[in-house]
N, C-alpha and C positions, 0 to 999 in steps of 0.2 A: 654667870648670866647666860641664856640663852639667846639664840641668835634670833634676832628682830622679826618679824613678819616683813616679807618684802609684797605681799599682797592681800589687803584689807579690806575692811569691806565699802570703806571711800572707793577703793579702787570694783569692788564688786558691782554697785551703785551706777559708776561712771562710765561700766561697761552695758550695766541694761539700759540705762540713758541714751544709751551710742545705738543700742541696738534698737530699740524702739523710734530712735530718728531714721533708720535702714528700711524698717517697716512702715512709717508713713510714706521714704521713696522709693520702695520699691516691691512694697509687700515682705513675706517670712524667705523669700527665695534671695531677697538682697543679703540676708544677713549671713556672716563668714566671719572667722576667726579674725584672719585678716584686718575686715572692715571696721568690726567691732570693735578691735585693739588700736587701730588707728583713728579713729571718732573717741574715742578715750582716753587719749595719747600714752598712752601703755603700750606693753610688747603681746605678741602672740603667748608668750610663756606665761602673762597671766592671767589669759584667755581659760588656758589648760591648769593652770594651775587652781585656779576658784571653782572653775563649771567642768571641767571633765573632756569636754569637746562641745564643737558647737550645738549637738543636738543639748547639751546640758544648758547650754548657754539659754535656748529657745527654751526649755523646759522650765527653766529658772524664771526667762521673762514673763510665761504665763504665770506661775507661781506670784510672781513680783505683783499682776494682773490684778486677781482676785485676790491682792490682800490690799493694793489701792483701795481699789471698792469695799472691801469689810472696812476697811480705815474710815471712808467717807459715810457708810449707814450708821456705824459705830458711834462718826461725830455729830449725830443729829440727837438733840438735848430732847431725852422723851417726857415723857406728860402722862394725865391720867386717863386719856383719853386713845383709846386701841385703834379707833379708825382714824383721827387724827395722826400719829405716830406712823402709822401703816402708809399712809398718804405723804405726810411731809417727807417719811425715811425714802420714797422713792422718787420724791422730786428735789430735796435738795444733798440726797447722799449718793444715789442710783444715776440719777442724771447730772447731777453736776461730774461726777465722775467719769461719763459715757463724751462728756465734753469738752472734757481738761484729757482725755488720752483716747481720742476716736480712733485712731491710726488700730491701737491696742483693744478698744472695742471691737471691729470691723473685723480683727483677727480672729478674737478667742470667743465672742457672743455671738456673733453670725454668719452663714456661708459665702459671706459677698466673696471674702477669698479663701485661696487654699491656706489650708492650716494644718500643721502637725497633729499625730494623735497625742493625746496629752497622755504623762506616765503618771504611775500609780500614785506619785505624791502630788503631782500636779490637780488630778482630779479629787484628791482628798479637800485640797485647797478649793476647789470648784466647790465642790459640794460644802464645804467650810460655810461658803459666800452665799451660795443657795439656802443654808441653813437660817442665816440672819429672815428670807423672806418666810420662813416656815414659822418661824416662833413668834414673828409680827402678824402673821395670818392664824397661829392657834390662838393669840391674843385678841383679834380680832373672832372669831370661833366663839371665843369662851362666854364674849360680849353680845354676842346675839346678832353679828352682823353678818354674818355668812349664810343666814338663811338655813336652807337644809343642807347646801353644796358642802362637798367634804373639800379638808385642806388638800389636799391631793389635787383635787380637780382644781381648785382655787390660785393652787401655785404656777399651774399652767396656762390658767387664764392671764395671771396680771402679769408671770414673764410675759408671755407674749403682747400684750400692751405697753409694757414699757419698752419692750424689745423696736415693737412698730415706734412708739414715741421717739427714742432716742435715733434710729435712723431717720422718720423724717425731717428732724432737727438736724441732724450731722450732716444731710442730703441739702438742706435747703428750702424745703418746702414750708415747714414751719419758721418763720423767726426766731432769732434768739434772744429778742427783744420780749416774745409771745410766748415765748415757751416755756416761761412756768406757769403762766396761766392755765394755758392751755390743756397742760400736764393734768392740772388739781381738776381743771372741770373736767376732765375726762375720768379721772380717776375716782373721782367723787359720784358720777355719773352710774360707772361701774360698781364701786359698793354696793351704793343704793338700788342698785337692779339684784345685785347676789342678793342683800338682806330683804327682796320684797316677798311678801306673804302670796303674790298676786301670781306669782309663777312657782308651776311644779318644779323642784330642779331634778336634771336629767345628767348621768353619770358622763363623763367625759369619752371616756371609755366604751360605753354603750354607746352612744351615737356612732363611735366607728367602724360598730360590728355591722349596725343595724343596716338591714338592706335597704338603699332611696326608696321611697315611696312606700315603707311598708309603715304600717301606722300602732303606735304604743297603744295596746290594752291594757287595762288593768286585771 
């Protein structure tokens, strides 16, 4: 028989656990083998032995990050309905998730703090979790609700909505009592401006080139 694993992935688990209560107290600069191994009640040896070093340890916990969230869009029961789906997967997969690990949001979705660069698997996993909003937005696309805006332009519109939504929830401005309403009417709000017939739509992209004050001819 071979010799037992003396560290598993209970012990892997107990150690991003440890490390992500580091990061609510003190941001990504609290976190150390050390800390990590003692908030887990483990040794430093299985600190090194699972993650490498603590930059593994950090790279692991974004990884751990964006697979919460695919977990949580993943478990919103879809329908036949593209712009429902789209709507519901980001209020109760994208946001419930943004509020069950804000510490871990604030980190790895926005600059409020310093954050690591992420490594090559780490942003595969990003991009993994970005991909869920892409196939909900070519679904929505296929169905006629995106108007003329391309999925491209459309992925950067709704991160950055949800992005704003879930910080002012995490911040306090919105309630949490308010905040899936809030969410839907906002979000619902927004489709229905991409899908209107009533506006030309304009490249994302274009607008940044474009000089202030110069005016689109056709």
């Amino acid at each position: 028989m071979g010799r037992p694993r003396l560290h598993d992935e209970h012990t892997a688990g107990a150690l991003l656990t440890a490390a992500e209560r580091l990061v609510a107290e003190g941001g990504v600069d609290a976190i150390s083998v050390r800390a990590a191994a003692v908030g887990a009640e483990t040794t430093t040896r299985a600190v090194y032995a699972l993650f490498g070093s603590k930059d593994g340890l950090i790279q692991a916990l974004a990884q751990r990050t964006f697979a919460l969230l695919m977990d949580r869009v993943a478990a919103v029961p879809p329908s036949g309905d593209p712009g429902g789906d789209l709507i519901a997967c980001s209020v109760d997969g994208y946001r419930s998730f943004a509020l069950e690990h804000p510490d871990l949001y604030r980190l790895f979705f926005t600059a409020e703090r310093p954050r690591p660069p992420l490594s090559a698997q780490s942003t595969r996993t990003r991009t993994a979790a970005l991909g869920q909003l892409v196939l909900l937005l070519e679904r929505a696309q296929a169905a006629g609700l995106l108007g003329g805006h391309t999925v491209q332009d459309v992925t950067l519109m709704w991160d950055a909505a949800c992005t704003g939504l879930a910080m002012r929830e995490i911040c306090g401005p919105i309630q949490r009592s308010e905040g899936a309403r809030i969410w839907t009417a906002t979000l619902q709000a927004l489709l229905a401006g991409l899908g209107s017939t009533d506006l030309a739509p304009t490249s994302v992209a274009d607008q940044h080139v474009r000089p202030a004050g110069s005016v689109r001819t056709s």
